[in-house]
C-alpha positions in Angstrom: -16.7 19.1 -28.9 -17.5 17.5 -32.1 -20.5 18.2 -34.0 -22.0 14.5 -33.3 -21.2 15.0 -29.5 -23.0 17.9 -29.4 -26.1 16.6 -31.5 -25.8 13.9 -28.3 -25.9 16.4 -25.7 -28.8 18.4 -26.7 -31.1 15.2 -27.4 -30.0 13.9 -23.8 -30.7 17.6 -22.5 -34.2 17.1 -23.9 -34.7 13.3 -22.5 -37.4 13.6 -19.7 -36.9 13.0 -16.5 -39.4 10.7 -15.5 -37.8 8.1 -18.3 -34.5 8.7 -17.4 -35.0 7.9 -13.7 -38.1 5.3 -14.8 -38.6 1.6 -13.4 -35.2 0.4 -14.7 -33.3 2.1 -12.6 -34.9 2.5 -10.3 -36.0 -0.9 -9.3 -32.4 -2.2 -8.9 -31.5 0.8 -6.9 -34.6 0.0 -4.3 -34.1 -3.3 -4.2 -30.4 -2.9 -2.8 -30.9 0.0 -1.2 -33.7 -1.7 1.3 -30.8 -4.8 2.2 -29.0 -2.4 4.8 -32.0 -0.9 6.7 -33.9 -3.9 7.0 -30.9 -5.8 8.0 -30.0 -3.2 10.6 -33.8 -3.9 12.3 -35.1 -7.4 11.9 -32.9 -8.9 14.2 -34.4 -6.8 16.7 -37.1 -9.2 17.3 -34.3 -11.9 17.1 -32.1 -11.1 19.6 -34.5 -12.6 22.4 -34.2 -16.2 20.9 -30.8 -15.8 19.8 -29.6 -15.3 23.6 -31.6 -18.4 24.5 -30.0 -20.9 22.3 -26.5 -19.6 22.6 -26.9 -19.0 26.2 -25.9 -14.9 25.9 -27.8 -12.5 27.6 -28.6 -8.8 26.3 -25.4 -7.1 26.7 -23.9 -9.8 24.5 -26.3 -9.6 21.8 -26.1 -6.2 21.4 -22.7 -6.7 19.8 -25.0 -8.1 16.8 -26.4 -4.9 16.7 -22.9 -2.6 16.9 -21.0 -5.1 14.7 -23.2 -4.0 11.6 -23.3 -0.5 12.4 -19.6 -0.2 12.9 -18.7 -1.9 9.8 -21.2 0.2 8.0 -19.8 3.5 9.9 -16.6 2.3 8.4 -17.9 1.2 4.9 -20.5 3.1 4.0 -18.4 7.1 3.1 -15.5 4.1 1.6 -18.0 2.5 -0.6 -19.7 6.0 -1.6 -15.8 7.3 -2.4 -15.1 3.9 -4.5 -18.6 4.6 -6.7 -17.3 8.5 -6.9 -14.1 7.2 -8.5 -14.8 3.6 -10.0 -18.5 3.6 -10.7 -21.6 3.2 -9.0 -22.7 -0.1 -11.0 -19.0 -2.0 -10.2 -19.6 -0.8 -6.6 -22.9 -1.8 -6.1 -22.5 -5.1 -7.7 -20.0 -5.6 -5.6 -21.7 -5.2 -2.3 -24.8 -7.6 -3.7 -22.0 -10.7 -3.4 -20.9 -10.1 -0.5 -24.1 -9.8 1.1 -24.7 -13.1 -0.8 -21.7 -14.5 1.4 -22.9 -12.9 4.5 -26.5 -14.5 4.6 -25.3 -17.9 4.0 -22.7 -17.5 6.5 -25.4 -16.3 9.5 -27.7 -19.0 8.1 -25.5 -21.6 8.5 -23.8 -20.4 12.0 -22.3 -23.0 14.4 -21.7 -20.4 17.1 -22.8 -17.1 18.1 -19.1 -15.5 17.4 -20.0 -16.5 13.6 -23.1 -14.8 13.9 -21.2 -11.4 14.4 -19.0 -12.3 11.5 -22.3 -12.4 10.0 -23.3 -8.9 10.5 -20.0 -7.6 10.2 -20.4 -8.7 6.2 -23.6 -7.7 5.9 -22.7 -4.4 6.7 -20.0 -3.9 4.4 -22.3 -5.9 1.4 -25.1 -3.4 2.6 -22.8 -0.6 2.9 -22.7 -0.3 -0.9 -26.2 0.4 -2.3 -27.1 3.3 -0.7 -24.6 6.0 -1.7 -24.2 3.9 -5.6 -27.8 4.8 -5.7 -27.0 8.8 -4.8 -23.9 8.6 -6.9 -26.0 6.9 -9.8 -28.6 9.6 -9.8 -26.1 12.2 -9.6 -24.9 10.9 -12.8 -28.1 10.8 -14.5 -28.7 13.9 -13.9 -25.8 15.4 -15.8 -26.2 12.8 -18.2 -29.5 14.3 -19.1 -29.5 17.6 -17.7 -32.3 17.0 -15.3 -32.2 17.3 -11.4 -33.5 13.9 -10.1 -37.2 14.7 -8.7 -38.1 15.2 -6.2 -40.6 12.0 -5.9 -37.1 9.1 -6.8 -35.0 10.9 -3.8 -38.5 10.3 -1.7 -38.7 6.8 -3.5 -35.1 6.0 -2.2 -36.0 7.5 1.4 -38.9 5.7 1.4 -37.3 2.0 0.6 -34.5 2.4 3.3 -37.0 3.8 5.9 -39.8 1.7 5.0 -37.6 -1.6 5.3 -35.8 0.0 8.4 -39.2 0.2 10.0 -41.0 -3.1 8.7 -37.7 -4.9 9.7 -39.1 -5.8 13.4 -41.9 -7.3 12.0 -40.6 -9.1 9.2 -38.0 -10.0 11.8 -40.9 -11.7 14.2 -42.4 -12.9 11.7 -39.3 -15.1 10.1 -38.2 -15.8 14.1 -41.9 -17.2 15.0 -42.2 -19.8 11.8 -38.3 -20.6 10.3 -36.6 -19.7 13.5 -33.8 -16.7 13.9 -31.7 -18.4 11.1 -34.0 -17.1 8.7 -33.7 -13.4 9.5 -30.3 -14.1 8.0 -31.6 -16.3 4.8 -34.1 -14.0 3.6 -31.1 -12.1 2.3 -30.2 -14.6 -0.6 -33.7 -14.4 -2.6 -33.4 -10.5 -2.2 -29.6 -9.6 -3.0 -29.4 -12.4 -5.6 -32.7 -10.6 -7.4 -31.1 -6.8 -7.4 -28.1 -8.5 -8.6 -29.6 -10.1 -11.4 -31.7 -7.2 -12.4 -28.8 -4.8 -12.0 -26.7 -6.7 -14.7 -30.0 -6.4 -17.0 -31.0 -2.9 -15.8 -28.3 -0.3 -14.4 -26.5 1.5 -17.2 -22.6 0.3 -17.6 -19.8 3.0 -16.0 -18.4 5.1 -18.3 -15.4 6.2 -16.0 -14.0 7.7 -19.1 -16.8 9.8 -20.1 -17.2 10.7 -16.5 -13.6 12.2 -16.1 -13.8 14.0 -19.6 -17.2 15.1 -19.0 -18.7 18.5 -21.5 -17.5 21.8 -20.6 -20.7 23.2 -19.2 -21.8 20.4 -16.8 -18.1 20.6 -15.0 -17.7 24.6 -15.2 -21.4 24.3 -13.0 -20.3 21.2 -10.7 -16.9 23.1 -10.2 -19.0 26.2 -9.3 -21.4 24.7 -6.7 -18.5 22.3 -5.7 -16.8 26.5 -4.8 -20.2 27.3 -3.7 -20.2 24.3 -0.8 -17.1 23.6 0.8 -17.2 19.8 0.4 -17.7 17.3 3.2 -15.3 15.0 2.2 -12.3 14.5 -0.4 -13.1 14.5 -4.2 -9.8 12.7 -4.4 -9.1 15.8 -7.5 -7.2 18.3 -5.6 -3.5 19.1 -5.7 -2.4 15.6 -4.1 -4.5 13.5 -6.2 -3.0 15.4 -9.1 0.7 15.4 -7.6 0.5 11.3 -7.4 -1.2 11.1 -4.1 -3.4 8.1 -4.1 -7.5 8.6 -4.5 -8.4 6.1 -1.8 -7.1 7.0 1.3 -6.4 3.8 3.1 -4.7 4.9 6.0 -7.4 7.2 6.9 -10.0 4.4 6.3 -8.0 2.1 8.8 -7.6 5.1 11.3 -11.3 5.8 11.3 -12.0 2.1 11.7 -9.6 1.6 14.7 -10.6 4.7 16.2 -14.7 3.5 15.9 -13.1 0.5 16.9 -11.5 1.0 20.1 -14.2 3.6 21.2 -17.1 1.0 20.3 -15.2 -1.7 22.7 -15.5 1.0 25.4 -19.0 1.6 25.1 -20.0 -1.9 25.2 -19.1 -2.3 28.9 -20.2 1.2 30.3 -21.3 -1.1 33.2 -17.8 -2.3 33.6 -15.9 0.1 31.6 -12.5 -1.0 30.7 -10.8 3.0 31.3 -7.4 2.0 29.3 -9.4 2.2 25.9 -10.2 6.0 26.4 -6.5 7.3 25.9 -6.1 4.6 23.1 -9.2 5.9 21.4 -7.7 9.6 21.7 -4.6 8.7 20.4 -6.1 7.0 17.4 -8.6 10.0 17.2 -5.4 12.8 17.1 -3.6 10.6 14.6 -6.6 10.0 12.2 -7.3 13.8 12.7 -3.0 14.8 11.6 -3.1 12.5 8.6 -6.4 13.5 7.1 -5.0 17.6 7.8 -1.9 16.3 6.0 -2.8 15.1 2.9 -5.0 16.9 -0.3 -7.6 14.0 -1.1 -8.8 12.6 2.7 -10.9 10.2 3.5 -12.8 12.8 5.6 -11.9 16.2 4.7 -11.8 18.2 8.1 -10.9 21.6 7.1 -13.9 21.4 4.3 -15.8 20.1 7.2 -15.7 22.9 9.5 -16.1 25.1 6.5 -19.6 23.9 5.4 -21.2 24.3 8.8 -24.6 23.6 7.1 -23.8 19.9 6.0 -22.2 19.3 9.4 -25.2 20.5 11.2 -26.9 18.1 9.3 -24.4 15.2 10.1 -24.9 15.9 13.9 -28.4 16.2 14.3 -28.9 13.2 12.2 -26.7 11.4 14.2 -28.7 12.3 17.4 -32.0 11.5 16.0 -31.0 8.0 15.0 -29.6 7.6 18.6 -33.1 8.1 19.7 -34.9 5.8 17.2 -32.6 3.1 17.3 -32.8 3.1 21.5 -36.1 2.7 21.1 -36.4 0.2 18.1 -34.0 -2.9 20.0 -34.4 -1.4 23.7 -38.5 -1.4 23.1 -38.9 -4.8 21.5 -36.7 -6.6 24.0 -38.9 -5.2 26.7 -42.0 -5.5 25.0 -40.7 -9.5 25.1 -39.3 -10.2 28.2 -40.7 -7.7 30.8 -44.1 -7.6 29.3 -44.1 -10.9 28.0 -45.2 -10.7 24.3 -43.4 -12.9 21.8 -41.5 -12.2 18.9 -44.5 -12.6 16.5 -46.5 -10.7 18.6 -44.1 -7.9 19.4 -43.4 -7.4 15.7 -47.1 -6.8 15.2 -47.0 -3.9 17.9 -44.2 -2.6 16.5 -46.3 -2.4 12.7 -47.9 0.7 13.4 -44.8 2.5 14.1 -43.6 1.1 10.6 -47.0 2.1 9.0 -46.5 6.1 10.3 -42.8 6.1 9.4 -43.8 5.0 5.8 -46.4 7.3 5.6 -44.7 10.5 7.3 -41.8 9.2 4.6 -43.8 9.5 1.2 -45.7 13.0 3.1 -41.9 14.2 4.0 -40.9 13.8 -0.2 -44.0 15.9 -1.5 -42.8 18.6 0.9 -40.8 22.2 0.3 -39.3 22.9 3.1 -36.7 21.1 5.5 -36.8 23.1 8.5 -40.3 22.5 9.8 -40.3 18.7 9.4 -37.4 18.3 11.5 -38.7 20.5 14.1 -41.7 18.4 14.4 -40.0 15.5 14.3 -37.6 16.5 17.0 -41.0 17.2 19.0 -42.0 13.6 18.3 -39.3 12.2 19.9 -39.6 14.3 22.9 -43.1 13.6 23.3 -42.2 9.1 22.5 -40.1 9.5 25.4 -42.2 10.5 28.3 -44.8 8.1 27.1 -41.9 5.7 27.7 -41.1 7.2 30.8 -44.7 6.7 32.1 -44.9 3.0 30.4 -44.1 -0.8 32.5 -45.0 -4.5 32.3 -48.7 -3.3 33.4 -49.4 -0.9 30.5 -52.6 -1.5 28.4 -52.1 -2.2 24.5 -53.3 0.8 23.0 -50.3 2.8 24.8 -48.1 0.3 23.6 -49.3 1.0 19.8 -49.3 5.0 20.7 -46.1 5.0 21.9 -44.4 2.8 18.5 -46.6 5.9 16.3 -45.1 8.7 18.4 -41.6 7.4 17.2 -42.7 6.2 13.8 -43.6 9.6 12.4 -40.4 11.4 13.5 -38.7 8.3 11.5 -40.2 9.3 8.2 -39.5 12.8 8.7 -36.0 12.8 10.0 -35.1 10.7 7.3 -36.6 12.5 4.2 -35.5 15.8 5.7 -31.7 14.8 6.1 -31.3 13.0 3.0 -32.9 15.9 1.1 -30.4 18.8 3.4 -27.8 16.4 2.7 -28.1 16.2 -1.1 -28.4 20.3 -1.1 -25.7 20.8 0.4 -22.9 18.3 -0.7 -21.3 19.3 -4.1 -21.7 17.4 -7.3 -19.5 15.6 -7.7 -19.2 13.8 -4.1 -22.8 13.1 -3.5 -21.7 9.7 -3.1 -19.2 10.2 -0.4 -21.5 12.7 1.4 -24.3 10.4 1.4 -22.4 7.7 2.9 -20.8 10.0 5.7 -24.5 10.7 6.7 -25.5 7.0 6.9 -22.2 6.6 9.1 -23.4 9.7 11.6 -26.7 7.6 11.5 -24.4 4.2 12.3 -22.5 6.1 15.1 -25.9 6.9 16.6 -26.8 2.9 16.3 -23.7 2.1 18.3 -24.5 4.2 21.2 -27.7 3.2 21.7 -26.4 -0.8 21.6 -23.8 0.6 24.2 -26.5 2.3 25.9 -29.2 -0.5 25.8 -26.5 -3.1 27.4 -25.7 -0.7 30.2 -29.5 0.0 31.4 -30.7 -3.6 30.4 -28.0 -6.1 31.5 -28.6 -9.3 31.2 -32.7 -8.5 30.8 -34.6 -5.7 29.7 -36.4 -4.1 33.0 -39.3 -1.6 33.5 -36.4 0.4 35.1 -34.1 -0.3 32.1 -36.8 1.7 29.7 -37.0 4.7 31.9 -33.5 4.8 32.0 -33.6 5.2 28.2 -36.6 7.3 28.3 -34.7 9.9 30.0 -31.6 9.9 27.4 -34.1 10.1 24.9 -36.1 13.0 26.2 -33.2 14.6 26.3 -31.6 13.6 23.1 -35.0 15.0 21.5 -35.3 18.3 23.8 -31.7 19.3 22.6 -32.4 18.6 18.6 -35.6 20.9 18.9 -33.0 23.6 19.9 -30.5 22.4 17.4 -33.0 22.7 14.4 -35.0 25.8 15.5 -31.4 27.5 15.6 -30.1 25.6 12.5 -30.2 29.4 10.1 -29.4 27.1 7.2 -32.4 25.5 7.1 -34.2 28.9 6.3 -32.5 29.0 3.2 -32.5 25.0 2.0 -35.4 24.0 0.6 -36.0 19.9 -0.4 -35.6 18.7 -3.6 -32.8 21.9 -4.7 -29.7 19.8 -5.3 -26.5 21.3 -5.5 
């Protein structure tokens, strides 16, 4: 290393942290990262009045929910692979314009099929910001030799999970005085501001500098990266070096027709069409030989089943999410049409739920250990559910409000909790990639619960319908109070250690 170089590398080393990950970066990185959470929610309080003037009932308008989870399951471990390789800033750029597209497009439907068309772009736009963000402040921090603190990963938590949670009542809100059309709109002011303070703000890519990189901060990202078998392909092993291409396409478009195929099932449980399950299993055994075949996967199985720890984490994210997002549509379509509250009002009930999952969010990033905030908010959900389970049409206010708090705090903890295991665990040099295969264990668990809402709702949501849900989720939270208590790994992680 040259003598210049090196004066570099030791005035970066002593560049503090708080101005390296300051309000420049950081502001950009919020704004985007807030687009696919609050997307994912605010039609929640839309769906109602979105079946009325296209004539759909619920089962139907759950495929606006599962369309933008399944294109984010899909996009969001592709788009956190392409900031790995090409850069965050291209990446995330990227994903503003096509969200751009997406909100005009919804805006401007004609028919409810564009609609879907709608979400299925806003979850690929969306898709992007989330792991460019964790990729971004990966880089910083060997650009500076600082771990990011522990108060910007609880910043970033707290802008996905705190839009997530506000989106039902930002969605009533827009529903009750522009109409549904603008819970599409408000996406043009918001994506066109991060993009334009992302061109001013976010730091250029320096692929270059990236793949050279000094000796020290590689010799310590290729220990951890030894240390914790990765979760998915670095796209640097013995393929990638032997010409094998970095982006596996194949195994993108075999996980997509796989999500595919087993999402068209799950949307018609009450009529389910039996000739998709050995398709999906087919598609599941192929996707699973070509990603064993080849050095750089898409989804690195053998590195999967190695690093028990970050797969643990995948799953019982998964299942948590499969609980919150039952509740967030399957609660606010019967909160509208079987206790007749409308879609302002409902999104008002819901606010307290958003309030406790902010707060249990910012109390979840001033906190040292993992384990215990996920046992609790396991608990939480158990405890949601039979209040659920004891809930119908005659049920007095202040339940209603209990019962959105009792799933709002295990929000804010499951989220922190993950996203801090997830970033302990996954190696240096794919944080981007890992934090995007968590978001798509989190999309999985959306697309069950749209399967699972259309199966116990119908064509309207029923007092008998939220039971039915109730006792999936009770479950659902009974069995991740086993799965964390047991989870040995969680001893040992504490938040805010990054690999």
């Amino acid at each position: 290393m040259s003598r210049l170089a090196a004066r570099s590398s030791a005035a970066l080393s002593r560049t503090p942290a708080a101005s390296a990950f300051g309000p420049r970066l950081m502001t950009p990185l919020l704004i985007g990262s807030v687009l696919n959470p609050i997307n994912s929610t605010m039609i929640a309080t839309g769906l109602v009045a979105i079946g009325h003037d296209f004539g759909v009932g619920a089962a139907s308008t759950a495929w606006l929910v599962a369309s933008l989870y399944l294109a984010s399951a899909v996009a969001q471990p592709t788009m956190g692979r392409l900031a790995d390789l090409l850069g965050p800033r291209r990446i995330f750029l990227g994903g503003l314009l096509v969200v751009l597209a997406a909100a005009l497009t919804g805006a401007l439907a004609p028919g409810f099929g564009w609609l879907i068309a709608s979400r299925v772009l806003l979850g690929i736009g969306t898709s992007a910001a989330y792991p460019a963000a964790m990729a971004m402040l990966r880089a910083e921090s060997r650009r500076t030799g600082q771990e990011a603190p522990r108060t910007v990963l609880g910043l970033l938590s707290l802008a996905g999970l705190g839009s997530m949670a506000v989106g039902p009542v930002l969605g009533g809100l827009l529903a009750a005085t522009t109409g549904w059309r603008g819970i599409f709109a408000v996406n043009v002011p918001l994506a066109a501001l991060g993009l334009a303070l992302a061109l001013l703000w976010l730091p250029k890519d320096d692929t270059k500098a990236d793949a050279t990189g000094d000796a020290k901060g590689h010799a310590k990202a290729d220990m951890v990266a030894a240390r914790h078998a990765s979760a998915v392909g670095t796209g640097r092993g013995p393929g990638a070096a032997a010409g094998e291409p970095s982006i596996d396409g194949l195994g993108i478009a075999l996980f997509g027709a796989t999500l595919t195929a087993a999402m068209l099932f799950l949307m018609d449980l009450d009529h389910p069409r039996w000739p998709l399950l050995p398709v999906v299993a087919v598609l599941a055994a192929v996707l699973a030989w070509w990603q064993l075949r080849r050095r750089a996967p898409f989804i690195d199985l053998r590195m999967l089943a190695h690093n028990r720890a970050l797969s643990v984490t995948y799953l019982r994210h998964g299942l948590a999410y499969l609980v919150i997002y039952c509740v967030m549509y399957g609660y606010t379509q019967w909160l509208e049409e079987a206790h007749g509250y409308s879609s302002f009002h409902t999104g008002l009930i819901m606010l307290p739920m958003s309030l406790a999952a902010a707060v249990c969010s910012v109390l979840g990033a001033r906190t040292k250990g993992i384990r215990a905030p996920l046992t609790l908010a396991s608990v939480l959900l158990a405890a949601g559910s039979a209040l659920l389970f004891a809930a119908d049409h005659t049920t007095p206010l202040a339940a209603l409000l209990l019962a959105g708090v009792l799933f709002g705090l295990p929000q804010g903890l499951t989220s922190t909790g993950n996203q801090a295991a997830v970033f302990a665990q996954a190696p240096a040099d794919a944080v981007g990639a890992a934090a995007g295969l968590q978001r798509t264990a989190q999309y999985l668990g959306a697309v069950t619960s749209a399967s699972l809402i259309g199966l116990f709702y119908g064509q309207r949501a029923t007092d008998a319908g939220l039971h039915h849900i109730a006792v999936v989720s009770g479950a659902l939270g009974l069995l991740l109070i086993v799965l964390t208590a047991t989870d040995r790994a969680l001893r040992a992680t504490r938040a805010g250690t990054a690999s």
